[in-house]
Backbone as a printed PyTorch tensor [residue, N CA C, xyz], in Angstrom:
tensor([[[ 11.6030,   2.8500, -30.7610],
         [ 10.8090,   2.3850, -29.6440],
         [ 10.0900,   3.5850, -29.0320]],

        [[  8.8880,   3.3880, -28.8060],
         [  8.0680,   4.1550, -28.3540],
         [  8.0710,   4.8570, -26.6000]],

        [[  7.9510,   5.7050, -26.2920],
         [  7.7510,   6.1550, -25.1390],
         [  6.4620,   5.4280, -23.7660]],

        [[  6.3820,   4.7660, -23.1230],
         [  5.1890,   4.4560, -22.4690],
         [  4.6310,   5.6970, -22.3510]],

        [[  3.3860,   5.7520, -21.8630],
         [  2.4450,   6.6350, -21.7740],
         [  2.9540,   6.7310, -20.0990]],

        [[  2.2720,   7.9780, -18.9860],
         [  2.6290,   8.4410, -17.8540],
         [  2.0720,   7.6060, -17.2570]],

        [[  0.9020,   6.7090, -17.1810],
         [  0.7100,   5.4670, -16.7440],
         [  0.6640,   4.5690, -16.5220]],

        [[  1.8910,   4.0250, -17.1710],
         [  2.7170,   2.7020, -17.2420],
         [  4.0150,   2.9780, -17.2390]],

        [[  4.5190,   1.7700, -16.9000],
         [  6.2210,   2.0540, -17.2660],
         [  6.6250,   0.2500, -17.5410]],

        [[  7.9360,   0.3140, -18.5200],
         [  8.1470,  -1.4310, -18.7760],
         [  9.6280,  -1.0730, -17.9890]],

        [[  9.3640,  -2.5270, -17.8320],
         [ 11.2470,  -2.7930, -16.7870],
         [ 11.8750,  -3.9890, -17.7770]],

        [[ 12.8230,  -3.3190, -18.1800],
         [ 13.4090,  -4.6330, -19.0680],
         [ 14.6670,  -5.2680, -18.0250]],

        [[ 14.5260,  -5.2090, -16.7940],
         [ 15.5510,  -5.9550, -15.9300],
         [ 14.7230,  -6.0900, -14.2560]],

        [[ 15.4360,  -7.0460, -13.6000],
         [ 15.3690,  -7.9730, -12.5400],
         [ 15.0550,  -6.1990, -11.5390]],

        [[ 14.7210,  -6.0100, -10.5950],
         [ 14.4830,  -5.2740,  -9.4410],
         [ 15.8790,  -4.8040,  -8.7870]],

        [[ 16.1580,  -3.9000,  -8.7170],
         [ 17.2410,  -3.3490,  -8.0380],
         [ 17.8460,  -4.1090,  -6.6090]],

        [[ 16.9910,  -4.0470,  -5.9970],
         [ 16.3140,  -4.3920,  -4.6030],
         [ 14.7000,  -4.6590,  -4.2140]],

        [[ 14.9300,  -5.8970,  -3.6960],
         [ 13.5270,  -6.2560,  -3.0120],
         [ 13.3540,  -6.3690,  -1.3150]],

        [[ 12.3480,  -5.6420,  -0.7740],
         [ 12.2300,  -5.5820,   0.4760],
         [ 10.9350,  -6.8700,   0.7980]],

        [[ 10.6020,  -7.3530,   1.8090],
         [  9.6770,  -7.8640,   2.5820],
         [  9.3160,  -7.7620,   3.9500]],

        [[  8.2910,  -7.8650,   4.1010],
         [  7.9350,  -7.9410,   5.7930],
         [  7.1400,  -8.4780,   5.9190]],

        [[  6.3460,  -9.2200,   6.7860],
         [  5.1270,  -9.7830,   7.0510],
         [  4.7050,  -9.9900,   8.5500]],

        [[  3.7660, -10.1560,   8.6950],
         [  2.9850, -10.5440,  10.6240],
         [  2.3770, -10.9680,  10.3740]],

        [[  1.6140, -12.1120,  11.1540],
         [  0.5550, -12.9530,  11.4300],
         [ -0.0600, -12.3180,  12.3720]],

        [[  0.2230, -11.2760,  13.5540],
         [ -1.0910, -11.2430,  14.4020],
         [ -1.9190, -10.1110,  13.2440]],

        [[ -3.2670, -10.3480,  14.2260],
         [ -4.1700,  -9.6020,  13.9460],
         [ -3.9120,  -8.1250,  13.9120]],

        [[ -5.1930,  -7.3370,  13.4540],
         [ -4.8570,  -6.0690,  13.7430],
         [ -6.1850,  -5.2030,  13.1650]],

        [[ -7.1080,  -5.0080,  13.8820],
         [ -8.1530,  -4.2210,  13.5570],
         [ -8.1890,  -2.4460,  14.1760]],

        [[ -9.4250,  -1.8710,  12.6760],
         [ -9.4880,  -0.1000,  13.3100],
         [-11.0180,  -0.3660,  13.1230]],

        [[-11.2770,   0.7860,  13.2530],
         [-12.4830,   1.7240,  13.5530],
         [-12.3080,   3.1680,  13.1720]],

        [[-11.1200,   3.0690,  12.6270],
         [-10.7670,   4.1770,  12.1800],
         [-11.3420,   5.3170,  11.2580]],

        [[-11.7600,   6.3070,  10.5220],
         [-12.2030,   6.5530,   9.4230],
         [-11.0850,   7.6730,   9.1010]],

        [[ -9.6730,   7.7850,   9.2070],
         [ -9.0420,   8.4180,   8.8260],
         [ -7.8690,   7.0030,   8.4310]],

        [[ -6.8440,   7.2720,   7.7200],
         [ -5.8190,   6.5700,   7.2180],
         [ -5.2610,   6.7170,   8.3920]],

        [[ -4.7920,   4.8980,   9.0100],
         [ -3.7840,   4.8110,   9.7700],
         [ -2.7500,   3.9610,   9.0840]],

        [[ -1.4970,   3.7660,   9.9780],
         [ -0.4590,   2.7800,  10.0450],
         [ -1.0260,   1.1270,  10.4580]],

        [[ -1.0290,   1.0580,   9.3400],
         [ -0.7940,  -0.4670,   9.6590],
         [  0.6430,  -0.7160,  10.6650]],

        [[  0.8830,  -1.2630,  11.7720],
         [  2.0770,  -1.0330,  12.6970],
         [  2.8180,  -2.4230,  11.7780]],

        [[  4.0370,  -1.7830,  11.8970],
         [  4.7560,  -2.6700,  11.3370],
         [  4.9240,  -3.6260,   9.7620]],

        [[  4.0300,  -2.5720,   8.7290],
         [  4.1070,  -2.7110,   7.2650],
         [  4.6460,  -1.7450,   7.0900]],

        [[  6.1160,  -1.8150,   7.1110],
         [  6.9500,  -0.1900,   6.5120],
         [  8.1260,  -0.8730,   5.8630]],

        [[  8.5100,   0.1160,   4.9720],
         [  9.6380,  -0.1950,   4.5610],
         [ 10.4690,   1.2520,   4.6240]],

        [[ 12.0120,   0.9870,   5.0030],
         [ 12.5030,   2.2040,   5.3640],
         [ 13.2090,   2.1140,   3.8020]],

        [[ 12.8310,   3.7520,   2.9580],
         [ 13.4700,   4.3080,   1.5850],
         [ 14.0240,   5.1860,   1.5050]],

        [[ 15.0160,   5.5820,   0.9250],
         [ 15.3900,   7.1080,   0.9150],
         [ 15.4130,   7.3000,  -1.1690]],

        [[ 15.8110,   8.6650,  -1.5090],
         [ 16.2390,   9.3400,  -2.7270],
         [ 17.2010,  10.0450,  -2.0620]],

        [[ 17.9460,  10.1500,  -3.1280],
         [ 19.0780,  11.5060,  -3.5350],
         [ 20.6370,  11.1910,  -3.2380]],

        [[ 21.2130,  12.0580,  -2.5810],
         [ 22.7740,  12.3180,  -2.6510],
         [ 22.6210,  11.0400,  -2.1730]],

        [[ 23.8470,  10.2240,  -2.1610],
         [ 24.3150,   9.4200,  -0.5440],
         [ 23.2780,   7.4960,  -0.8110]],

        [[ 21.8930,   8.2830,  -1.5430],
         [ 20.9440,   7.2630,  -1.3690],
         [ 21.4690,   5.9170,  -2.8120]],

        [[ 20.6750,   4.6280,  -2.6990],
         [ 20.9570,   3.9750,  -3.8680],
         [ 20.6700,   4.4440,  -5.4160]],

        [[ 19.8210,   5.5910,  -4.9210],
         [ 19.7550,   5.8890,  -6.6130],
         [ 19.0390,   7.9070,  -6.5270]],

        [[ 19.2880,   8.2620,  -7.3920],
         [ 18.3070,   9.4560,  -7.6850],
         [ 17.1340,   9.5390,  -7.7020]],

        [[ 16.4360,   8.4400,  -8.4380],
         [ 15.4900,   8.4120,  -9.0430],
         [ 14.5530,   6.6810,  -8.8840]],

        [[ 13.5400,   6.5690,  -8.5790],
         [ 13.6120,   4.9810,  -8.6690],
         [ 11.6300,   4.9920,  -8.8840]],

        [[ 11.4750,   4.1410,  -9.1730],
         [  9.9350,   3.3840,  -9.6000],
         [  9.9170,   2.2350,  -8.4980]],

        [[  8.8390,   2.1300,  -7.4860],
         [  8.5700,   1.1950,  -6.2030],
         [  7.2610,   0.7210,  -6.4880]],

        [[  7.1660,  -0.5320,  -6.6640],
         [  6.0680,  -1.4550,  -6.8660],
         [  5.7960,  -2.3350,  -5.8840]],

        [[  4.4200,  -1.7510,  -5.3790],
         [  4.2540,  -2.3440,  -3.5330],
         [  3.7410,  -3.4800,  -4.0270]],

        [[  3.1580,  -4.4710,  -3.2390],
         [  2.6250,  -5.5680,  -3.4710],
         [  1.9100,  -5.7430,  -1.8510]],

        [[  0.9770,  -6.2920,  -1.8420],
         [  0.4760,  -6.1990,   0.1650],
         [ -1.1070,  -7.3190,  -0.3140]],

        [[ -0.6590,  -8.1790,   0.7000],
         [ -1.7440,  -9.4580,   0.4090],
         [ -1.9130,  -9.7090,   2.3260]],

        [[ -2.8600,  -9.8240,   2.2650],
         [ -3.2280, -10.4500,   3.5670],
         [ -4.7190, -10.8650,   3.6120]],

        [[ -5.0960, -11.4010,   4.7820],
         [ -6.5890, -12.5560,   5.3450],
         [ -7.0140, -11.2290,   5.8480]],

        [[ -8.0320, -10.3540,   5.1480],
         [ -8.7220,  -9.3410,   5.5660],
         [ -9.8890,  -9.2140,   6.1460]],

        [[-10.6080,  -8.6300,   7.0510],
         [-11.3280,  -8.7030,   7.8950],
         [-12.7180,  -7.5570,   7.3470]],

        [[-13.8380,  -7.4370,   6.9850],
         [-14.9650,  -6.2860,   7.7360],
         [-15.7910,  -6.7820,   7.8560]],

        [[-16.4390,  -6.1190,   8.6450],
         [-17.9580,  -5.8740,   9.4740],
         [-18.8460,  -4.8540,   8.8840]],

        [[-20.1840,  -5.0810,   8.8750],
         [-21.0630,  -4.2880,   8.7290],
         [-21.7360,  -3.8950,   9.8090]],

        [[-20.8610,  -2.7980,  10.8420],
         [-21.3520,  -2.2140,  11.8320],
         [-22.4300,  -1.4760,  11.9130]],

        [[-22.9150,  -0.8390,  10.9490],
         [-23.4260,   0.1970,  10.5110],
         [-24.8900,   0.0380,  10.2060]],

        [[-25.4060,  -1.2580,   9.8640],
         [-26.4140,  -1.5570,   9.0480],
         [-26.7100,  -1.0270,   7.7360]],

        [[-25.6950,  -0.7020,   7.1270],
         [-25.8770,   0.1470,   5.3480],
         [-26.1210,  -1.0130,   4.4250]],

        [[-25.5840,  -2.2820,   5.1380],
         [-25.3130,  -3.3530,   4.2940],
         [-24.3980,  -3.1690,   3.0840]],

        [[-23.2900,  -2.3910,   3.8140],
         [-22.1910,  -2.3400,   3.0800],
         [-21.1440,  -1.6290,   3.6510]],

        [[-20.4840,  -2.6300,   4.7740],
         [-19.3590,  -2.8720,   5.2460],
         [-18.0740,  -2.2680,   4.3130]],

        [[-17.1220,  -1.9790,   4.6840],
         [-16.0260,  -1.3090,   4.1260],
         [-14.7940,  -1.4720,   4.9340]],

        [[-13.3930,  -1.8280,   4.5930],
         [-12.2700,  -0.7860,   4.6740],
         [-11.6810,  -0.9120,   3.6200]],

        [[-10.9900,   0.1070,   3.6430],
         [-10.3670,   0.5360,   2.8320],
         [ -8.7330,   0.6590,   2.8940]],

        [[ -7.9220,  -0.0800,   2.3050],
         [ -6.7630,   0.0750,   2.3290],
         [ -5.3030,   0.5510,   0.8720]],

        [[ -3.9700,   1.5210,   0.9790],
         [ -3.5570,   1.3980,   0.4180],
         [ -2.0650,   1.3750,   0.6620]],

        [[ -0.9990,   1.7070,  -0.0590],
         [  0.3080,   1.8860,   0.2190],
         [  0.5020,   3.6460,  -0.0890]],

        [[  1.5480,   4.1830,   1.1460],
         [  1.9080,   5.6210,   0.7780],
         [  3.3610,   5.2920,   0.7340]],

        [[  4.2510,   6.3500,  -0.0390],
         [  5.5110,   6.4270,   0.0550],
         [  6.0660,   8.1260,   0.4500]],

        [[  6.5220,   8.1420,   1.9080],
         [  6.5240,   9.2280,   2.0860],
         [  5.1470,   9.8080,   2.3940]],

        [[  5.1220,  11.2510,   2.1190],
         [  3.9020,  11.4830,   2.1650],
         [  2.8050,  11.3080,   0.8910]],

        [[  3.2160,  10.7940,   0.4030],
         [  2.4620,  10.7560,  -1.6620],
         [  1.6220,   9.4320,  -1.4150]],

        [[  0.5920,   9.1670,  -1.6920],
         [ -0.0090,   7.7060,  -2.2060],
         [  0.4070,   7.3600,  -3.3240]],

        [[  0.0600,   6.3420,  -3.6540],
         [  1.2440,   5.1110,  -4.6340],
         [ -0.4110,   5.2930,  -5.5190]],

        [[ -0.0490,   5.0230,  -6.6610],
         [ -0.9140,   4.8300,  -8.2920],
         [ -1.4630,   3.1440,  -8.2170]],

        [[ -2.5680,   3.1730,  -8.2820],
         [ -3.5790,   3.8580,  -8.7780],
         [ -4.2590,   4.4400,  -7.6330]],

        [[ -4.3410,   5.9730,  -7.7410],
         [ -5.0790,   6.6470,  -7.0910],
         [ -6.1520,   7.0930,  -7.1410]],

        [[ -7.0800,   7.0760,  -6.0990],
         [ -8.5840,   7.2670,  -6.4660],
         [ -8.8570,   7.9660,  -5.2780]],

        [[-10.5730,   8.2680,  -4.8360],
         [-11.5120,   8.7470,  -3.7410],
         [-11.6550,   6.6840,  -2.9050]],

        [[-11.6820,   5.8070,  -3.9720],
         [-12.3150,   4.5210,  -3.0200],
         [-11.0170,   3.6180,  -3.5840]],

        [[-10.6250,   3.1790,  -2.3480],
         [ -9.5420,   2.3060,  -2.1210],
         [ -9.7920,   1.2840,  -1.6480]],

        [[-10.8630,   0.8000,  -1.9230],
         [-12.1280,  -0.1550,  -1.5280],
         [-11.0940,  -1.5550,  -1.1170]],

        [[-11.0770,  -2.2840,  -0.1560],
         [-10.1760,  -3.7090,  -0.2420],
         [-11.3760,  -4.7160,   0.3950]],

        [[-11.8500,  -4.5800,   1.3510],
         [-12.9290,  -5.0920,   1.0360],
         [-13.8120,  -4.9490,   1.9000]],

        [[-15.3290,  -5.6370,   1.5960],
         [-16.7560,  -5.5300,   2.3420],
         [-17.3790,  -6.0860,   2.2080]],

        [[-18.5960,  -6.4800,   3.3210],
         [-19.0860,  -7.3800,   4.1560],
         [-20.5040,  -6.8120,   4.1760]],

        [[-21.0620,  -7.5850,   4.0270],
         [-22.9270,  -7.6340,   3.8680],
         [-23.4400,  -8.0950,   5.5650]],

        [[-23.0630,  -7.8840,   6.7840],
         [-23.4480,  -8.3040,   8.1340],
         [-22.6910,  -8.4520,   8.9470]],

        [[-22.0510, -10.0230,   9.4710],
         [-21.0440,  -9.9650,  10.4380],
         [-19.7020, -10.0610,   9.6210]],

        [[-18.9100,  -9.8350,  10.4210],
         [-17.8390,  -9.9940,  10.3580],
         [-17.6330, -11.1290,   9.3320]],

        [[-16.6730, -10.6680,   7.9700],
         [-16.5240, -11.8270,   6.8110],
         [-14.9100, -11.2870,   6.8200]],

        [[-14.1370, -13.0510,   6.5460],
         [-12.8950, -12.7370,   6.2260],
         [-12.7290, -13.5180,   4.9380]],

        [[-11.5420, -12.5920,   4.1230],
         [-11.1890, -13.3350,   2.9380],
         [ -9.6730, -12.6630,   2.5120]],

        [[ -9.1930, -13.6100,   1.7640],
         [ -7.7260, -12.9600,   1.4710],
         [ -8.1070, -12.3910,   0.2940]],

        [[ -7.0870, -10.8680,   0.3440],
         [ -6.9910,  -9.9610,  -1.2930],
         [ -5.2420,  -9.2190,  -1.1290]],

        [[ -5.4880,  -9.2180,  -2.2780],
         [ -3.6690,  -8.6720,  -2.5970],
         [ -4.5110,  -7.2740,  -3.6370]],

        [[ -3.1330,  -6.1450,  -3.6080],
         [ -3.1300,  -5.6860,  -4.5680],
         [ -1.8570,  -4.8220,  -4.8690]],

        [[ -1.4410,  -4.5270,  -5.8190],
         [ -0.2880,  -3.6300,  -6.3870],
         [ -0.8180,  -2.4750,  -6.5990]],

        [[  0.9190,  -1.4220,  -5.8010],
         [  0.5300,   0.1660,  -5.8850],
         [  1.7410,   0.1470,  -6.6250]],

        [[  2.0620,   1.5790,  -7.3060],
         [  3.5040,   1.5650,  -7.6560],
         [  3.3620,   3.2480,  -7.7060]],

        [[  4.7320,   3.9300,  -7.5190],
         [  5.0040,   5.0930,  -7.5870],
         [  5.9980,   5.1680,  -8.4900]],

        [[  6.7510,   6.8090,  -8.8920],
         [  7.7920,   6.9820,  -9.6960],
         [  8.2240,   7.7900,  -9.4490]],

        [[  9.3260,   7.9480,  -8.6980],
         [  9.9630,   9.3580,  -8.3510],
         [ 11.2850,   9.7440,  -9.1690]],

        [[ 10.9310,  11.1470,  -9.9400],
         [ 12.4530,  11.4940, -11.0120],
         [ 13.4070,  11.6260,  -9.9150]],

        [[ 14.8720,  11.3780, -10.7400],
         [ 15.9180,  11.8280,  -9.9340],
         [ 15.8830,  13.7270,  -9.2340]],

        [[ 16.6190,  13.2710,  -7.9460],
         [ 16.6500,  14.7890,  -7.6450],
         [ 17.9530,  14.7500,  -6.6040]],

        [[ 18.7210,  15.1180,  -6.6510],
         [ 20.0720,  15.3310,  -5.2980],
         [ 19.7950,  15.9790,  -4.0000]],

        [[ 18.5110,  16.3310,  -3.8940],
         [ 17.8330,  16.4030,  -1.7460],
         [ 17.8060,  15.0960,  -1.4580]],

        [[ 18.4470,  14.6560,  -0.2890],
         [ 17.9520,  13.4080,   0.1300],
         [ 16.5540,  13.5570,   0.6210]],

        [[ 15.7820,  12.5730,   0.7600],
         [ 14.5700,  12.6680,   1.2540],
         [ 14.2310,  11.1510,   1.3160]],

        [[ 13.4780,  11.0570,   3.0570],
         [ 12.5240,   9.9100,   2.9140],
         [ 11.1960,   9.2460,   2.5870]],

        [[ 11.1930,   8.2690,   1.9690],
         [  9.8660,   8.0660,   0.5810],
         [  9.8090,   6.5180,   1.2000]],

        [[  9.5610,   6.4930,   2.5150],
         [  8.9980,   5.2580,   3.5820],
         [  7.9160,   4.6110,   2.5230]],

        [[  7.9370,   3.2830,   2.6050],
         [  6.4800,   2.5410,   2.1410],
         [  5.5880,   2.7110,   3.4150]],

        [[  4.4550,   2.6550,   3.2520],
         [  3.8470,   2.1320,   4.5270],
         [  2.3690,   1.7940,   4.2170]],

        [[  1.7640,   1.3190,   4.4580],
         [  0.5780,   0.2570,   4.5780],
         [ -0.4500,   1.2260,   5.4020]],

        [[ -1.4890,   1.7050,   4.7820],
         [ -2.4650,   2.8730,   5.6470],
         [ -3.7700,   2.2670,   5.3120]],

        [[ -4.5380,   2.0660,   6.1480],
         [ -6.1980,   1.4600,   6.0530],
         [ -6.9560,   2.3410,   7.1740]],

        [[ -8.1520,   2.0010,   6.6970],
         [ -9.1860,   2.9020,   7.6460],
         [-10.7080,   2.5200,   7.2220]],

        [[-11.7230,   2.4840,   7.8380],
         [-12.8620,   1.7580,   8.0060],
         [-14.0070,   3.0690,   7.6250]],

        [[-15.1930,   2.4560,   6.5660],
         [-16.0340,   3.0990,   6.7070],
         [-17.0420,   3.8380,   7.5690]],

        [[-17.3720,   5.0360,   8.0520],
         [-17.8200,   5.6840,   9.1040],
         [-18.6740,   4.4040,   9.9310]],

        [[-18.5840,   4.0400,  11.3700],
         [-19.3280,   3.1250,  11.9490],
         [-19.0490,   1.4940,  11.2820]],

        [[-17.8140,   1.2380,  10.9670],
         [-17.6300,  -0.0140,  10.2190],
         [-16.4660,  -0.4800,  11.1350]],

        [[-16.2980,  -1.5900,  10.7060],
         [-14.7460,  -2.2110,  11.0970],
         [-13.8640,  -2.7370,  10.6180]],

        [[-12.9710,  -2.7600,  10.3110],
         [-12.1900,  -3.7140,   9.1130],
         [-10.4810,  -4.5730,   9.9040]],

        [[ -9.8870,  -4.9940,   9.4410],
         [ -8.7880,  -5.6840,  10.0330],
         [ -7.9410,  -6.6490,   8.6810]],

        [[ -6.6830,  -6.8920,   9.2530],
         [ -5.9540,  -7.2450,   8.3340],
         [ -5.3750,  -9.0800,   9.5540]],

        [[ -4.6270, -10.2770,   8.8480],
         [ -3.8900, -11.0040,  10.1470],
         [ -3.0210, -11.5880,   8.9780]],

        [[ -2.0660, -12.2730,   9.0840],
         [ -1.5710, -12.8510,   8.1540],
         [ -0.9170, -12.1110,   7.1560]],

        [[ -0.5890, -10.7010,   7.3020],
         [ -0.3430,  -9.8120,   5.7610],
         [  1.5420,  -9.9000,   5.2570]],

        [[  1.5420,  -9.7520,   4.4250],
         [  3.0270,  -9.7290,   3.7640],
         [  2.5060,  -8.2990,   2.5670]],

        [[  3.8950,  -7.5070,   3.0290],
         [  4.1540,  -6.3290,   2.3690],
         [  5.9390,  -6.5720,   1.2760]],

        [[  5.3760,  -6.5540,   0.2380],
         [  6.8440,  -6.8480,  -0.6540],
         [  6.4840,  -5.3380,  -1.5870]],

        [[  8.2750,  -4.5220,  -1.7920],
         [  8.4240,  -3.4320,  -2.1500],
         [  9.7370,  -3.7540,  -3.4100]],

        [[  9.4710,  -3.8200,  -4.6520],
         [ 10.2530,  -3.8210,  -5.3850],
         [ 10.5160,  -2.2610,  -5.7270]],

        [[ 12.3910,  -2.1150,  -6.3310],
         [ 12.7750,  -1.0400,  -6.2080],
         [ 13.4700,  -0.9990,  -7.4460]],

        [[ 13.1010,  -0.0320,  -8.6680],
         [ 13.5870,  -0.1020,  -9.8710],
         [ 14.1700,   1.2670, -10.0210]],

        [[ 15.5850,   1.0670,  -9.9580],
         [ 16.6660,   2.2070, -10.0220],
         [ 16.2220,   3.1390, -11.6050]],

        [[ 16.5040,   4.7250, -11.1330],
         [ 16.1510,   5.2390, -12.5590],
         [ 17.2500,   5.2380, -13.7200]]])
């Protein structure tokens, strides 16, 4: 059997542990730096003491998303992803594009999957999920309705 390549990984079993959270209120930025989504976290640890050494976390985050084309570019933006700890979750890029709006204010639901992989190591350390979005310069964006699910695949 072959090795996956560093950009995939197969799970031949059920999730270690599964986390959830979700809110219905609203919640808009103006932001153009990465914030906290308040209250999309999941509390994680690694190492001594923790459930595992080593583990692979596959975010999942769907919600009724919100932007505006404040700007007049006619191309509205935010941008949202999942971090763990301080690291962003794969697939990583410059545009984390979730979605945009040609004028006023357009809402529509989008989901998407991040996943990370951290090798075993014996420092404990915390590797928090958390939900970070932020709006194109002069834009607006917003999330209402969102559910954050964090599967946790022991190494």
């Amino acid at each position: 059997m072959s090795t996956p390549p560093p950009n995939s990984f197969r799970i031949t079993s059920a999730p270690n542990i599964t986390y959830a959270k979700w809110e219905t209120e609203r919640f808009e930025t103006d932001s153009t730096s990465w914030i906290d989504l308040p209250g999309a976290s999941v509390d994680l640890s690694l190492g001594q003491g923790a459930p595992s050494y080593g583990a692979i976390f596959l975010a999942t985050f769907s919600a009724e998303a919100l932007s505006s084309d404040q700007n007049g570019d006619g191309q509205g933006l935010m941008n949202a992803t999942v971090f763990f700890g301080s690291e962003q979750s794969e697939p990583l890029s410059n545009n984390h594009r979730y979605i945009t709006a040609r004028g006023n204010p357009e809402w529509s639901s989008h989901t998407f999957l991040r996943v990370v992989r951290f090798e075993p190591e014996f420092t404990n350390r915390s590797v928090n999920a958390q939900v970070k979005l932020k709006a194109s310069s002069g834009d607006k964006g917003g999330v209402q309705n969102w559910v954050l699910k964090v599967e946790r695949y022991n190494l």
